[in-house]
C-alpha positions as CSV (number, residue, x, y, z in Angstrom):
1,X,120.1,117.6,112.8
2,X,120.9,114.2,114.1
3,X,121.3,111.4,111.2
4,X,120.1,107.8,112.3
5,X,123.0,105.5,112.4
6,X,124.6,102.9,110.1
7,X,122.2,100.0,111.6
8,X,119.0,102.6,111.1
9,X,120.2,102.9,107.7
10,X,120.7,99.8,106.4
11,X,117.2,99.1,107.6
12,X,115.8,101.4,105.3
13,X,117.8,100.0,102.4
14,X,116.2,96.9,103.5
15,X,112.3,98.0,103.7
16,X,112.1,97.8,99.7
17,X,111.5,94.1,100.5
18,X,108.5,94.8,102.4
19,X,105.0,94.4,101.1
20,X,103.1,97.8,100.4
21,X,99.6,97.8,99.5
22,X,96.5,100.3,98.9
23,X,93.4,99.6,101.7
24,X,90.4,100.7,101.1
25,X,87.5,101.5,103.7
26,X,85.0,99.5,103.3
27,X,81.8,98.1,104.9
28,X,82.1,95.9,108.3
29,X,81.0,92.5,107.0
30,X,81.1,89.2,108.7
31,X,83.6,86.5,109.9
32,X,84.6,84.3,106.7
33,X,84.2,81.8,109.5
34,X,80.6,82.5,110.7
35,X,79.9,83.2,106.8
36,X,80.9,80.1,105.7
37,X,78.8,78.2,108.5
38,X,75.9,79.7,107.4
39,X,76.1,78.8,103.9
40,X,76.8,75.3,105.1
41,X,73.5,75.3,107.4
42,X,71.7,76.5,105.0
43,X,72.9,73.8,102.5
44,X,72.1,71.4,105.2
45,X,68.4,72.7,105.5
46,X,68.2,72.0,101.9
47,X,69.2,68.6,101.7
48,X,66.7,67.7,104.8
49,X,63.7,69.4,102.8
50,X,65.1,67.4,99.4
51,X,64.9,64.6,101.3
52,X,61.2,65.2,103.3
53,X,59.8,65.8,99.9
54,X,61.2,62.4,98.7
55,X,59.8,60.7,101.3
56,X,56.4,61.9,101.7
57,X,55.9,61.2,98.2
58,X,58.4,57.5,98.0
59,X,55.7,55.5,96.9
60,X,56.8,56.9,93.8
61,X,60.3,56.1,93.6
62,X,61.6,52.4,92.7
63,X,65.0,51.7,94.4
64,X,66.7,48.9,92.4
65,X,68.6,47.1,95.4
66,X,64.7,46.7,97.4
67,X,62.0,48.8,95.0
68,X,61.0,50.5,98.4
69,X,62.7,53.7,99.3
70,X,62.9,54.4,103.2
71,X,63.8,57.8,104.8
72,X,67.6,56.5,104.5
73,X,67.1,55.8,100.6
74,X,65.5,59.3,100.6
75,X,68.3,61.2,102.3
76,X,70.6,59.3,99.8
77,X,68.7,59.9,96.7
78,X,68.7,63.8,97.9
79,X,72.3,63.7,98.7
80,X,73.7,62.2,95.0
81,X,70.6,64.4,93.1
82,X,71.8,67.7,94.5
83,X,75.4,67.0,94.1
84,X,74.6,66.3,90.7
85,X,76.4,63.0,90.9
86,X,73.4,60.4,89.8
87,X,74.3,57.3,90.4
88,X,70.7,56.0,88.8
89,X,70.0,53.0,91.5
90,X,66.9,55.6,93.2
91,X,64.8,56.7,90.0
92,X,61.5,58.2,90.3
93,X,58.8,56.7,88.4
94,X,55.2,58.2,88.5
95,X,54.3,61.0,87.1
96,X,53.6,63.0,90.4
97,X,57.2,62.3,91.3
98,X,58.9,63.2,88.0
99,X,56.6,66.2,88.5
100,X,58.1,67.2,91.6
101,X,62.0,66.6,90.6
102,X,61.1,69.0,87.7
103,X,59.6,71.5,89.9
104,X,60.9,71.0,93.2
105,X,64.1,69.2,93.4
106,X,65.7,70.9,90.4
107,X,65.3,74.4,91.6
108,X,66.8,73.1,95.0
109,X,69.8,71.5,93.5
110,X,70.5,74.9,91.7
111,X,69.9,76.5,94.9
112,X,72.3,74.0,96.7
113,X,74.8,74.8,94.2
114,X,74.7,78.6,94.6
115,X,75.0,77.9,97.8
116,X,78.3,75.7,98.1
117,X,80.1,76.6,94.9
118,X,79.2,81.0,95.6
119,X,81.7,80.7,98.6
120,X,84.3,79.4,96.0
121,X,83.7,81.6,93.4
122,X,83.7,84.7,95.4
123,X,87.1,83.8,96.6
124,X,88.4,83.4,93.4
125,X,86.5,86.9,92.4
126,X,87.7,88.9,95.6
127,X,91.0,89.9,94.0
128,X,89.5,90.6,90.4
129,X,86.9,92.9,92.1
130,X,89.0,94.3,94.7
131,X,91.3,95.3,91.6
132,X,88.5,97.2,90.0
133,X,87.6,98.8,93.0
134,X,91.3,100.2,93.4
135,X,91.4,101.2,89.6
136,X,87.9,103.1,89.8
137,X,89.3,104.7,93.4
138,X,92.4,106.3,91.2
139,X,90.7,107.4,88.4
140,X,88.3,109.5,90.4
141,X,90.8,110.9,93.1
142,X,91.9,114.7,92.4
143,X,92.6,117.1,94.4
144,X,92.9,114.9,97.7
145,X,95.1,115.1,101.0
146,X,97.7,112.7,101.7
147,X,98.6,112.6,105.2
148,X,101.7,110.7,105.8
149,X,101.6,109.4,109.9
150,X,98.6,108.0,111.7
151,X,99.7,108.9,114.8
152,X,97.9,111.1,117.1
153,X,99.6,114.4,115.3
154,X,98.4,112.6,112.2
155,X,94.6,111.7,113.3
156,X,94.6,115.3,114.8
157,X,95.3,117.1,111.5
158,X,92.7,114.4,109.5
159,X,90.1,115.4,112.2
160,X,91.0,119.2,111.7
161,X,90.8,119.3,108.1
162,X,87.7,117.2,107.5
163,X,86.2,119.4,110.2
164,X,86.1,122.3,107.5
165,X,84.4,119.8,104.9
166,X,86.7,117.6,103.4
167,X,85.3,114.4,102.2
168,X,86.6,111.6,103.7
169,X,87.5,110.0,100.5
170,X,89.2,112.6,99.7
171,X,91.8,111.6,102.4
172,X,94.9,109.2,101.7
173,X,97.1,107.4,105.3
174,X,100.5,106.5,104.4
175,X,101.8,104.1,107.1
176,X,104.6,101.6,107.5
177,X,102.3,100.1,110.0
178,X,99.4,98.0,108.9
179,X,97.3,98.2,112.6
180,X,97.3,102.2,111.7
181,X,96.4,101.5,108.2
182,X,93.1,99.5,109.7
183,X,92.4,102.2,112.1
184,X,92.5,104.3,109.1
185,X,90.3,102.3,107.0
186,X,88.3,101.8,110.0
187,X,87.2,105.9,110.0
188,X,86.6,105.7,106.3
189,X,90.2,106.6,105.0
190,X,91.8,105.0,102.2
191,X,95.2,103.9,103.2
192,X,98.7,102.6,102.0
193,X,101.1,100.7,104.1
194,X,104.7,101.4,103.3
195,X,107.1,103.8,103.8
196,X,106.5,107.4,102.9
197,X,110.1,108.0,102.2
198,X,109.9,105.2,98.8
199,X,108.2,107.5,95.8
200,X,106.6,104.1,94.8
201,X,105.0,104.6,98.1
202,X,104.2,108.0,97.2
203,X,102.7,107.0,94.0
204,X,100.4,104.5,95.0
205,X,98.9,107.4,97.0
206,X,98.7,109.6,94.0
207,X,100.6,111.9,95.4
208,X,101.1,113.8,92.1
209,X,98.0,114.7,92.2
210,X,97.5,115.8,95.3
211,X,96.6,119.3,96.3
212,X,97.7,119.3,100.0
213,X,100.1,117.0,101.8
214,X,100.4,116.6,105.9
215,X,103.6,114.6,107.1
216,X,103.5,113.8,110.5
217,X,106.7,111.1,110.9
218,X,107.4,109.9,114.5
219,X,111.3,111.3,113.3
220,X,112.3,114.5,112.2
221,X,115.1,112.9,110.0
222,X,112.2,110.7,108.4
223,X,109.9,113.9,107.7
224,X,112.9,115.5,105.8
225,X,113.4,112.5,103.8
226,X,109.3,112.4,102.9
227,X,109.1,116.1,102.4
228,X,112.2,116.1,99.7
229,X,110.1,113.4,98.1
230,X,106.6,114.4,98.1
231,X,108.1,117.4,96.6
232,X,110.0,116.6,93.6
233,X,106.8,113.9,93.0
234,X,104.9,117.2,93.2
235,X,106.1,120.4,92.9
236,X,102.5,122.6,93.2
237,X,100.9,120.9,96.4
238,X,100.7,122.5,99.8
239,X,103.2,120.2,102.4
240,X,103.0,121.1,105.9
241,X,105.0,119.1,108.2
242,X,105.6,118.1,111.8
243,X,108.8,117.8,113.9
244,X,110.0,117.7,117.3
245,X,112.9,120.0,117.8
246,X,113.1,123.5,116.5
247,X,116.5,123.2,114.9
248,X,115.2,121.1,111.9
249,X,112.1,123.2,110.9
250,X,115.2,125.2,108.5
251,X,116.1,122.3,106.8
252,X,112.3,121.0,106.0
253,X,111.7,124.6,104.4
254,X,115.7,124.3,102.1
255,X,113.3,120.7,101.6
256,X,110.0,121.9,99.7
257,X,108.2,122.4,103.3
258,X,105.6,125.7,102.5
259,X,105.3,125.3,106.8
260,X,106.9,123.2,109.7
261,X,104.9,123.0,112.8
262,X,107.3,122.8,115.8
263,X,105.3,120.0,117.9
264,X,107.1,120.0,121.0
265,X,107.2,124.0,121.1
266,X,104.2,124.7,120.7
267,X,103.0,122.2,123.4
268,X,105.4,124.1,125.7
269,X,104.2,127.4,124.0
270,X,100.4,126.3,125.2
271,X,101.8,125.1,128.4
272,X,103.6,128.4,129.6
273,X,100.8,130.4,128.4
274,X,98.6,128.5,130.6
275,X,100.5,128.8,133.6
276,X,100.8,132.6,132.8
277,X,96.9,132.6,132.0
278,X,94.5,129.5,132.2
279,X,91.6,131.5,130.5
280,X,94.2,132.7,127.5
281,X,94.8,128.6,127.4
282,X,92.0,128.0,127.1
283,X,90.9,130.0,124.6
284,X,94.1,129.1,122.3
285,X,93.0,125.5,123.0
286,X,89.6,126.1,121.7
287,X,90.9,128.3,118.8
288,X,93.2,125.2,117.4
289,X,90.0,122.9,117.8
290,X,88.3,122.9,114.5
291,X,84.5,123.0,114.4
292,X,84.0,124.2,118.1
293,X,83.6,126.9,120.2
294,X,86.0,129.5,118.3
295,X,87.6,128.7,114.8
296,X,90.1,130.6,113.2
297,X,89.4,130.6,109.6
298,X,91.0,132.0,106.2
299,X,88.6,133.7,103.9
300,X,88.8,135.9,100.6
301,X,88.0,139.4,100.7
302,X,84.6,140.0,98.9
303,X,83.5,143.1,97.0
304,X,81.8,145.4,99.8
305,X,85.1,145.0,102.4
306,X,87.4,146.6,99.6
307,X,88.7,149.5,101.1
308,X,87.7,148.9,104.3
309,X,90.4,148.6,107.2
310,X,90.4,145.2,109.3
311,X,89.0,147.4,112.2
312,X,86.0,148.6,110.5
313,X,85.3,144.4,109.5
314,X,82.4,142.6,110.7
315,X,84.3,139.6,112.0
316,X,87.4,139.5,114.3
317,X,90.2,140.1,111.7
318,X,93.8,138.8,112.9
319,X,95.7,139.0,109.9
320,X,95.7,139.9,106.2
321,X,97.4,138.0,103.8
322,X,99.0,140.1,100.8
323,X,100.6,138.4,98.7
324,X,103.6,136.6,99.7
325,X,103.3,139.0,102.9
326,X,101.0,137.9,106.3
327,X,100.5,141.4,107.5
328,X,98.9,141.9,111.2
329,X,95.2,143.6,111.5
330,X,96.9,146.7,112.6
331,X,99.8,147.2,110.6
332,X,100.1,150.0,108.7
333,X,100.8,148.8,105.4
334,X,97.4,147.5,105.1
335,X,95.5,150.3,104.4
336,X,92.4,149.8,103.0
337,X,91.5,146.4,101.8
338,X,92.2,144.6,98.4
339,X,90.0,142.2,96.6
340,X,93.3,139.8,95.9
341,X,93.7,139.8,100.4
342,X,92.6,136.9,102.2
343,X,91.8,137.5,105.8
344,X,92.7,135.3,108.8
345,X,89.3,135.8,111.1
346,X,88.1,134.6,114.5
347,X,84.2,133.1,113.8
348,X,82.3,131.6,116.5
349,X,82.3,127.7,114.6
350,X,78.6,126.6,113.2
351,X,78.3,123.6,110.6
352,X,78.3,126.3,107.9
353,X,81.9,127.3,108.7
354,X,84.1,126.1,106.7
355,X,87.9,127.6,106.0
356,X,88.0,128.4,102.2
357,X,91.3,126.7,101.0
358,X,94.1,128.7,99.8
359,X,95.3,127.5,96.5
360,X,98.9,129.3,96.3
361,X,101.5,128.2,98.3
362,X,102.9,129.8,101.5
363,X,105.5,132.5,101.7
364,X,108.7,130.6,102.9
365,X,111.1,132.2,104.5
């Protein structure tokens, strides 16, 4: 396979110095900007109705420059009470205006704080909380599926996968672009910006502890790099990868690759079949479509198809997997089924369906 170049790889050496974080999805909220002005109007509104309340009721506050307090004195008086800063010159003195700054104007100049010093405070808590978010998002993921490349290979596979009912936060992006990392986060994907071929990277993803893992790299040298270290960071997870040219899917099995999908002949495999037959086309389109139409599904054998032969099966069975062997629906071998096979079927897709993940690795070749 083609190596990048001395420039390409002195880049790489040189991407440790960029900033990778962990993105969480979370819940479209608004504009700092448009929040911020809200607080502030509604601050504002708070000082006028301070200051109304003063007024209506001045004949019971003694200004000591004049002894009469106007609407100015009153918009002053509100302005130092609910800033806390009392300067003393505007006092009330009758009862029913003591009355009212214990009851009125108090619970307005706590509100007027909330409402100023809460934008501070939950600047200075977003990192604290944002922290425990991340910490609580770790400790609960198991089991998940990294999928290294947004792209549209990558969003293809995502779409695929959750089509047969995995969670979406059960779902990790790893992407050296942060725009894809947003789009990620934007579906409801956790996501990591960095690059996939760093096992801090990796790690931040919990990779370790994942239980399937999808590279789809723009590069075939890049996938090779990932898939050698996804691999020795895990060495029981499923890793399926993607690459142009047919040449390289040997080296990304000698990698830790259980399967390498040839992108660019399989396109041209669907192609030529199409020109040969649009209807076959079109039904090998539909099959590779999760959750419509057709779906081609894996399934275990259960205890009234044992000793059975794939002809005599209720469903469409393509293929029966025995062991490390993927023996076709007609090959002799097969016999009569075993309750250890797990059958490749063609199901017409409902929102039951669902493809019953295989937990041992794929024969490699």
């Amino acid at each position: 396979m083609k190596l990048p170049g001395q420039d390409a790889i002195a880049r790489q050496a040189d991407e440790h110095l960029v900033t990778h974080k962990v993105k969480l999805p979370r819940k479209l909220v608004e504009h700092p900007f448009r929040q911020v002005a809200k607080r502030l109007s509604i601050a504002l509104v708070v000082l006028v109705v301070t200051a109304v309340i003063v007024y209506a009721d001045h004949d019971g506050y003694t200004d000591n420059s004049d002894g009469s307090v106007d609407l100015l004195d009153s918009f002053y008086y509100a302005t130092v009470t609910l800033s806390t800063t009392g300067y003393g010159d505007i006092t009330p003195v009758s009862d029913a205006a003591r009355l009212t700054n214990i009851f009125v104007i108090t619970p307005l100049r706590v509100l007027f704080l909330i409402i100023l010093v809460g934008t501070t405070l939950e600047a200075l808590t977003e990192r604290t909380r944002e922290e425990w978010r991340l910490n609580r998002w770790r400790s609960a993921l198991r089991d998940h599926t990294v999928v290294v490349g947004f792209g549209t290979k990558g969003r293809s596979a995502i779409q695929t996968v959750c089509a047969t009912g995995l969670r979406k936060d059960q779902v990790v992006v790893v992407d050296p672009s942060g725009k894809a990392i947003e789009a990620a986060t934007a579906h409801g994907y956790a996501g990591v910006i960095g690059d996939a071929t760093r096992s801090d990277v990796l790690n931040r993803a919990e990779v370790f502890r994942a239980k399937q893992i999808i590279i789809a790299t723009q590069r075939d040298d890049t996938a090779v790099l990932v898939t050698l270290t996804a691999r020795q960071l895990n060495r029981g997870a499923k890793i399926v990868v993607a690459v142009r040219e047919e040449e390289n899917a040997p080296l990304l099995k000698q990698s830790g690759a259980d399967a390498v999908i040839t992108s660019a002949s399989a396109a041209g495999r669907l192609l030529g079949l199409s020109v040969l037959s649009p209807a076959a086309g079109m039904v090998m389109e539909d099959l590779i479509s999760q959750g419509s139409g057709l779906d081609l599904i894996e399934r275990p054998v259960i205890k009234a198809e044992v000793g059975k032969s794939p002809r005599e099966m209720d469903d469409l069975v393509v293929s029966v997997l025995r062991g490390h062997r993927v023996l076709g629906y007609d090959d002799p071998a097969v016999g009569g089924l075993e309750l250890t096979d797990r059958l490749i079927t063609i199901v017409r897709a409902t929102p039951a369906t669902h493809v019953t993940p295989d937990a041992r690795p794929l024969p490699r070749d």
